[in-house]
Biopython code that builds the backbone (N, CA, C, O; Angstrom):
import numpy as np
from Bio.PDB.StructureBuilder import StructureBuilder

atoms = [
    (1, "UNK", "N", (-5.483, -17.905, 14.578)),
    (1, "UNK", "CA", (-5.261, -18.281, 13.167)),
    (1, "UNK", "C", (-5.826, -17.208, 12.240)),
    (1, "UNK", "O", (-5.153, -16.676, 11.358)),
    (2, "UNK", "N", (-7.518, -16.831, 12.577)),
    (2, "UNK", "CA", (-7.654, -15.884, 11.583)),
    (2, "UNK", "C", (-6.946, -14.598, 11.668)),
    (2, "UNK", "O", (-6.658, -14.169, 10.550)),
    (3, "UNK", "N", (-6.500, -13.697, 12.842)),
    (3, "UNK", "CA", (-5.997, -12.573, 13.029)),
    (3, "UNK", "C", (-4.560, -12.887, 12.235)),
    (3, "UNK", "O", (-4.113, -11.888, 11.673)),
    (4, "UNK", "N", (-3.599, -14.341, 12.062)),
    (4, "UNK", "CA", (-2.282, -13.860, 11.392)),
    (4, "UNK", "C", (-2.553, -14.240, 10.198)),
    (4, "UNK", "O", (-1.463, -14.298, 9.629)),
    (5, "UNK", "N", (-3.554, -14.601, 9.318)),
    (5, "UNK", "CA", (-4.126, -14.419, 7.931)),
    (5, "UNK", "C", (-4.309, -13.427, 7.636)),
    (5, "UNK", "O", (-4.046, -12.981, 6.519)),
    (6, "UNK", "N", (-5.007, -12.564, 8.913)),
    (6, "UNK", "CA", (-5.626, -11.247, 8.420)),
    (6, "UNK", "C", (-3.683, -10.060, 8.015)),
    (6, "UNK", "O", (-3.453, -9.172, 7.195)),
    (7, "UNK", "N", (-2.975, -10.590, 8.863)),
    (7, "UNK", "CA", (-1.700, -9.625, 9.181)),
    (7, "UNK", "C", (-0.784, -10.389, 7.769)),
    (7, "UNK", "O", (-0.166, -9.718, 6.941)),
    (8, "UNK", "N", (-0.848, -11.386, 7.759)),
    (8, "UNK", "CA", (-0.308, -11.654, 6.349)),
    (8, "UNK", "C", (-0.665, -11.324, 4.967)),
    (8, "UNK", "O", (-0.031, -11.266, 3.913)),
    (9, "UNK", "N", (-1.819, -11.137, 5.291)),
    (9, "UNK", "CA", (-2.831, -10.394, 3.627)),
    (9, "UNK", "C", (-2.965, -9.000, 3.971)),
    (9, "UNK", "O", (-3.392, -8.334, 3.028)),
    (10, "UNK", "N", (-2.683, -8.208, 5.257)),
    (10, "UNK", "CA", (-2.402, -7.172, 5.249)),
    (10, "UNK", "C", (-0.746, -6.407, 4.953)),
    (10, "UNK", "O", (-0.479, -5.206, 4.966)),
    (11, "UNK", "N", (0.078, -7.445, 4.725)),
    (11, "UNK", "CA", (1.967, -7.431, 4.938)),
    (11, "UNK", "C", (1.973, -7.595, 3.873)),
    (11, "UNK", "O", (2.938, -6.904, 3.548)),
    (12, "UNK", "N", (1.366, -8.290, 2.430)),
    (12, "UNK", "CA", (1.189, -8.584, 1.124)),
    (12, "UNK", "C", (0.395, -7.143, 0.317)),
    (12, "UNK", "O", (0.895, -6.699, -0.717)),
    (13, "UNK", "N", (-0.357, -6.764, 0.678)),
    (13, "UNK", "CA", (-0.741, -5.825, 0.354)),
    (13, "UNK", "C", (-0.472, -4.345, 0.664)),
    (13, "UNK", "O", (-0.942, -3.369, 0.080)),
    (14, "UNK", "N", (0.510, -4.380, 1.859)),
    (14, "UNK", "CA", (1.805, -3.092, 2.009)),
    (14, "UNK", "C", (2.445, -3.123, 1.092)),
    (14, "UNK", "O", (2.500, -2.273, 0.203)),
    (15, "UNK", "N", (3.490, -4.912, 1.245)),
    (15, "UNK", "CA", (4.448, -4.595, 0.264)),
    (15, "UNK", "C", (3.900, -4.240, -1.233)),
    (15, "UNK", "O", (4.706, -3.759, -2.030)),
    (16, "UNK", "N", (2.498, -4.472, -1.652)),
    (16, "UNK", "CA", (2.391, -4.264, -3.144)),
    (16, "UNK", "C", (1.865, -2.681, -3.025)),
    (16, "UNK", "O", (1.668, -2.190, -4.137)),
    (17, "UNK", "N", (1.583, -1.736, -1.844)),
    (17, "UNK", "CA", (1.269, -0.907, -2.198)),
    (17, "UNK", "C", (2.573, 0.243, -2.239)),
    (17, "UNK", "O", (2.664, 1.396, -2.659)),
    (18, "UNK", "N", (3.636, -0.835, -1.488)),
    (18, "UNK", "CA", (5.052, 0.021, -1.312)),
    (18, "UNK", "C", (5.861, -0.160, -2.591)),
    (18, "UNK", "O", (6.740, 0.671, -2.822)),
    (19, "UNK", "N", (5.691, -0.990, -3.299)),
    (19, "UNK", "CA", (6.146, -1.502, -4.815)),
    (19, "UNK", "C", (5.741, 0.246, -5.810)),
    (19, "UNK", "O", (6.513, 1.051, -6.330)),
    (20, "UNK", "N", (4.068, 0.233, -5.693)),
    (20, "UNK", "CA", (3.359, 0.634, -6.588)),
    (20, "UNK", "C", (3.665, 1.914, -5.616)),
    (20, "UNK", "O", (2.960, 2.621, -6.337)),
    (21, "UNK", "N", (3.855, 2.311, -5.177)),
    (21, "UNK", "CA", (4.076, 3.716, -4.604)),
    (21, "UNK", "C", (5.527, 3.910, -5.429)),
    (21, "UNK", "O", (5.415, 4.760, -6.313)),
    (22, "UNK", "N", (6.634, 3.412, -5.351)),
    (22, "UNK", "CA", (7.852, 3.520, -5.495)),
    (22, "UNK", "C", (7.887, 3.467, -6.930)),
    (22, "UNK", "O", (8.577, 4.184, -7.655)),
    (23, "UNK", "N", (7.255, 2.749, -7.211)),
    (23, "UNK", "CA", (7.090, 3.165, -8.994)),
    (23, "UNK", "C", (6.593, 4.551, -9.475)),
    (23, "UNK", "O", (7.342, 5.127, -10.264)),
    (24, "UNK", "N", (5.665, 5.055, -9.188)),
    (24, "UNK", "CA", (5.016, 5.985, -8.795)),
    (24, "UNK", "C", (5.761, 7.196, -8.691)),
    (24, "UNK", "O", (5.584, 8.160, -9.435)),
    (25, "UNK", "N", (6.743, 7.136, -7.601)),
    (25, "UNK", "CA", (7.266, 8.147, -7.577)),
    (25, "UNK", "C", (8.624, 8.225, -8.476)),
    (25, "UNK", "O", (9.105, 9.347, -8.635)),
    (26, "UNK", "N", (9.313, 7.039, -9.111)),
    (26, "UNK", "CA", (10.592, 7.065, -10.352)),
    (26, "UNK", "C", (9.754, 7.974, -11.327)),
    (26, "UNK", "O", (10.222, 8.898, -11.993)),
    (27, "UNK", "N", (8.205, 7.491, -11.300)),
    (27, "UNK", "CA", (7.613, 8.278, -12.773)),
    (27, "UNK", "C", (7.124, 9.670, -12.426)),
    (27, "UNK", "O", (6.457, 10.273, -13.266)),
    (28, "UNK", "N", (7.373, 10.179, -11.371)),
    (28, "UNK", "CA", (7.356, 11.644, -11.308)),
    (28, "UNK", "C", (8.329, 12.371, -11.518)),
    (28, "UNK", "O", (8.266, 13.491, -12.024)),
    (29, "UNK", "N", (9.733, 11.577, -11.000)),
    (29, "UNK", "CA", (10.621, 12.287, -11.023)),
    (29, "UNK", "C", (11.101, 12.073, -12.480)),
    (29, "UNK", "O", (11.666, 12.985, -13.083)),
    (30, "UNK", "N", (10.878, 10.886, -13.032)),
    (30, "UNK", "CA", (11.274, 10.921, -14.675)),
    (30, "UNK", "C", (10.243, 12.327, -15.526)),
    (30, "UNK", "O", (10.636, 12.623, -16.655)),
    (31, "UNK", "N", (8.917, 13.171, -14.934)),
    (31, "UNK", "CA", (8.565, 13.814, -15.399)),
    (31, "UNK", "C", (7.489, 12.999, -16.515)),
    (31, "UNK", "O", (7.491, 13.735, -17.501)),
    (32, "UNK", "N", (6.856, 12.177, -16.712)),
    (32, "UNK", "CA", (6.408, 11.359, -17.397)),
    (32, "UNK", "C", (4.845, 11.370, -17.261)),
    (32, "UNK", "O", (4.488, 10.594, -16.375)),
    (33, "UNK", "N", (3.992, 11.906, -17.770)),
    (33, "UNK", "CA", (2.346, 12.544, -17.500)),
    (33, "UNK", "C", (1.746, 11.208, -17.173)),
    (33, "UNK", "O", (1.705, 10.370, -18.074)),
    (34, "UNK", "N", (1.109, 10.813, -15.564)),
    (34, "UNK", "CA", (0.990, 10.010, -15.133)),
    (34, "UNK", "C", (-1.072, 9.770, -15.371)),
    (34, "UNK", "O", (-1.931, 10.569, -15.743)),
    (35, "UNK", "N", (-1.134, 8.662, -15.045)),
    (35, "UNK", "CA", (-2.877, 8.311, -15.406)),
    (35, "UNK", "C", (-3.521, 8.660, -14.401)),
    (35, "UNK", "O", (-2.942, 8.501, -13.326)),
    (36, "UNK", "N", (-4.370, 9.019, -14.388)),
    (36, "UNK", "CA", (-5.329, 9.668, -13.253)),
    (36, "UNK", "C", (-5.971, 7.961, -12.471)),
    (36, "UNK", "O", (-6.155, 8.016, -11.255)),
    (37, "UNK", "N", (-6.226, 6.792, -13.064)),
    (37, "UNK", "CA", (-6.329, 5.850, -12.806)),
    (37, "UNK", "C", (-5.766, 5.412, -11.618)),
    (37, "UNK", "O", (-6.134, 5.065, -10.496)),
    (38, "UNK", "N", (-4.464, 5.585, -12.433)),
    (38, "UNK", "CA", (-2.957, 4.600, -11.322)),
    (38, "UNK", "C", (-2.937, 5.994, -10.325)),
    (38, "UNK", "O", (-3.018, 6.022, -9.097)),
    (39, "UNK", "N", (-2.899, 6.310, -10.588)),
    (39, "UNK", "CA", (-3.205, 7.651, -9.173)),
    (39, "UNK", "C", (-4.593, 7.428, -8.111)),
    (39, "UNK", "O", (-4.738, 7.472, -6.890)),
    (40, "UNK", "N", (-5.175, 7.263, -8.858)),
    (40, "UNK", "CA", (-6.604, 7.036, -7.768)),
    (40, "UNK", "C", (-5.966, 5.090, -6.794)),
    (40, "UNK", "O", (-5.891, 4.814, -5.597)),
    (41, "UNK", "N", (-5.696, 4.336, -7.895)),
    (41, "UNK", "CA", (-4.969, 2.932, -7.157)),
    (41, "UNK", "C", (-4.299, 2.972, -6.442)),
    (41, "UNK", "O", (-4.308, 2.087, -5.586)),
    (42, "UNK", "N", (-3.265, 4.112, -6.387)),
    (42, "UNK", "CA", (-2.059, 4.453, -5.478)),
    (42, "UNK", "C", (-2.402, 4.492, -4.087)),
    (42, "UNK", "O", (-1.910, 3.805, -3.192)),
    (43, "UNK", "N", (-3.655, 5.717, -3.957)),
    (43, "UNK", "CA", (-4.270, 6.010, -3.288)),
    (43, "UNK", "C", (-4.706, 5.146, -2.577)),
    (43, "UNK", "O", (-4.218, 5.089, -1.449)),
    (44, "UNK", "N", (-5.961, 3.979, -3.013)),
    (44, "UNK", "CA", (-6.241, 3.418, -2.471)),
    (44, "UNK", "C", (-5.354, 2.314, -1.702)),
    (44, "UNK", "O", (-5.575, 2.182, -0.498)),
    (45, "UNK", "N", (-4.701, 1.783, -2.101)),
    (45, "UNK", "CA", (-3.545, 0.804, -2.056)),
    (45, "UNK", "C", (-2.697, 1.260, -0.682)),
    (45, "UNK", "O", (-2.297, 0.461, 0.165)),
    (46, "UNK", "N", (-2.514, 2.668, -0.642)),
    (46, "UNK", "CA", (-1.722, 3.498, 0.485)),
    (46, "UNK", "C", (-2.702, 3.324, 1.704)),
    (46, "UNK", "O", (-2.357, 3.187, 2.878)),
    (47, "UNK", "N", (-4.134, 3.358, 1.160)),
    (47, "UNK", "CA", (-4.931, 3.654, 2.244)),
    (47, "UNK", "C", (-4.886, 2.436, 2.852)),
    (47, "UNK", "O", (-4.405, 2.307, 3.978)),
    (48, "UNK", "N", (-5.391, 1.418, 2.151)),
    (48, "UNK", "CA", (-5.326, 0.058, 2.811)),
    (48, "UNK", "C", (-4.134, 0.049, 3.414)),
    (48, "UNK", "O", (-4.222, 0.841, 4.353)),
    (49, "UNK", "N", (-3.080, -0.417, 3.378)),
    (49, "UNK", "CA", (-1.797, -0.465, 3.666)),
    (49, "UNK", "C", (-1.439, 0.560, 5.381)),
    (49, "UNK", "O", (-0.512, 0.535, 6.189)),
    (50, "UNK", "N", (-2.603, 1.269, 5.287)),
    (50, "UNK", "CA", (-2.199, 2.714, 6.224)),
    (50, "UNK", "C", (-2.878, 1.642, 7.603)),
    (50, "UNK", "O", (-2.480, 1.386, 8.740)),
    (51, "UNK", "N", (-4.181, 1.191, 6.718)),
    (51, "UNK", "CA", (-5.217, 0.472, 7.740)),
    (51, "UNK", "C", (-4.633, -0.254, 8.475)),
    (51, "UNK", "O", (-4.510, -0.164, 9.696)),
    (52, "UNK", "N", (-3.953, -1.571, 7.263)),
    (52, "UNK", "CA", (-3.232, -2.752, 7.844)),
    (52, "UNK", "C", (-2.437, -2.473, 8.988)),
    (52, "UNK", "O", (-2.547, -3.026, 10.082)),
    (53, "UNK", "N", (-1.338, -1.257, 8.560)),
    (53, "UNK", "CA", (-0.231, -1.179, 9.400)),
    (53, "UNK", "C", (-0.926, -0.819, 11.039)),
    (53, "UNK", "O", (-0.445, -1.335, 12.048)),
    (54, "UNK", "N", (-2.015, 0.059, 11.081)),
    (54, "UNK", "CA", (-2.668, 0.402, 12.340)),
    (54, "UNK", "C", (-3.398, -0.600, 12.879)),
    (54, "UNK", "O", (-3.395, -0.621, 14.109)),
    (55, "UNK", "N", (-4.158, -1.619, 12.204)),
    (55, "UNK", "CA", (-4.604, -2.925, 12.937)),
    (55, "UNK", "C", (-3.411, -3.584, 13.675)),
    (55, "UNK", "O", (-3.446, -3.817, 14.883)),
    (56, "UNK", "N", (-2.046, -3.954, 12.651)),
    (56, "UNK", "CA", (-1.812, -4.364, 12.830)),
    (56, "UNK", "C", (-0.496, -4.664, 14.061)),
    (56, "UNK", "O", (0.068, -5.642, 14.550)),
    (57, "UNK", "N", (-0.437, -2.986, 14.195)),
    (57, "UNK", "CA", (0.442, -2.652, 15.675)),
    (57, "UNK", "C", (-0.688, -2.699, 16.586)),
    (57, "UNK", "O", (-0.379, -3.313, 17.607)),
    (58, "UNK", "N", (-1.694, -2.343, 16.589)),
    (58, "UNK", "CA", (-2.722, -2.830, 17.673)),
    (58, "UNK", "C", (-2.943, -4.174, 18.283)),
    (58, "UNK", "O", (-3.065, -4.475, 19.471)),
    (59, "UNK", "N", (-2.968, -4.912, 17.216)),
    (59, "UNK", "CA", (-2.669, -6.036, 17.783)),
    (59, "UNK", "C", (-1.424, -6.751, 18.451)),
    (59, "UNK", "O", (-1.403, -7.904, 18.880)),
    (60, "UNK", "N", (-0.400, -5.837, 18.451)),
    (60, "UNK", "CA", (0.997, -6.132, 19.021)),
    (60, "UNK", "C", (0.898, -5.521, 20.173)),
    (60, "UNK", "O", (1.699, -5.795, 21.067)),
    (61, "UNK", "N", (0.202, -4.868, 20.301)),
    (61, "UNK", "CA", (0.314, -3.997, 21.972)),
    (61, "UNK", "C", (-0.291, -4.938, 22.931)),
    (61, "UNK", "O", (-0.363, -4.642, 24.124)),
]
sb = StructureBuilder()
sb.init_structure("model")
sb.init_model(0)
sb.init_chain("A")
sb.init_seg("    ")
for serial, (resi, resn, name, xyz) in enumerate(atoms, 1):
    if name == "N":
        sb.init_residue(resn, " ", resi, " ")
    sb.init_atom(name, np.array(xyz, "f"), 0.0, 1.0, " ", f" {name:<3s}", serial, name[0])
structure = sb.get_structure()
């Protein structure tokens, strides 16, 4: 039970870091001087997301 909580709040927080990535990149290519903020969030958001995805094929093996 706790490990598919953990993979569901890790699958919620991909998709919002795959949202906020994809936004991210429309506003580069629109050329549009981006916040150093939402850049550092991106970041983090990717990182988590990087984590999740590697816990979470580990636990599929």
């Amino acid at each position: 039970m706790k490990k598919s909580k953990l993979q569901i709040l890790f699958y919620i927080v991909a998709i919002i870091a795959f949202i906020v990535m994809s936004v991210a990149f429309i506003y580069s290519m629109l050329d549009i001087p981006f916040p150093f903020i939402l850049k550092t969030i991106m970041l983090i958001l990717a990182g988590i997301s990087g984590i999740g995805y590697f816990i979470f094929f580990e636990e599929m093996k």
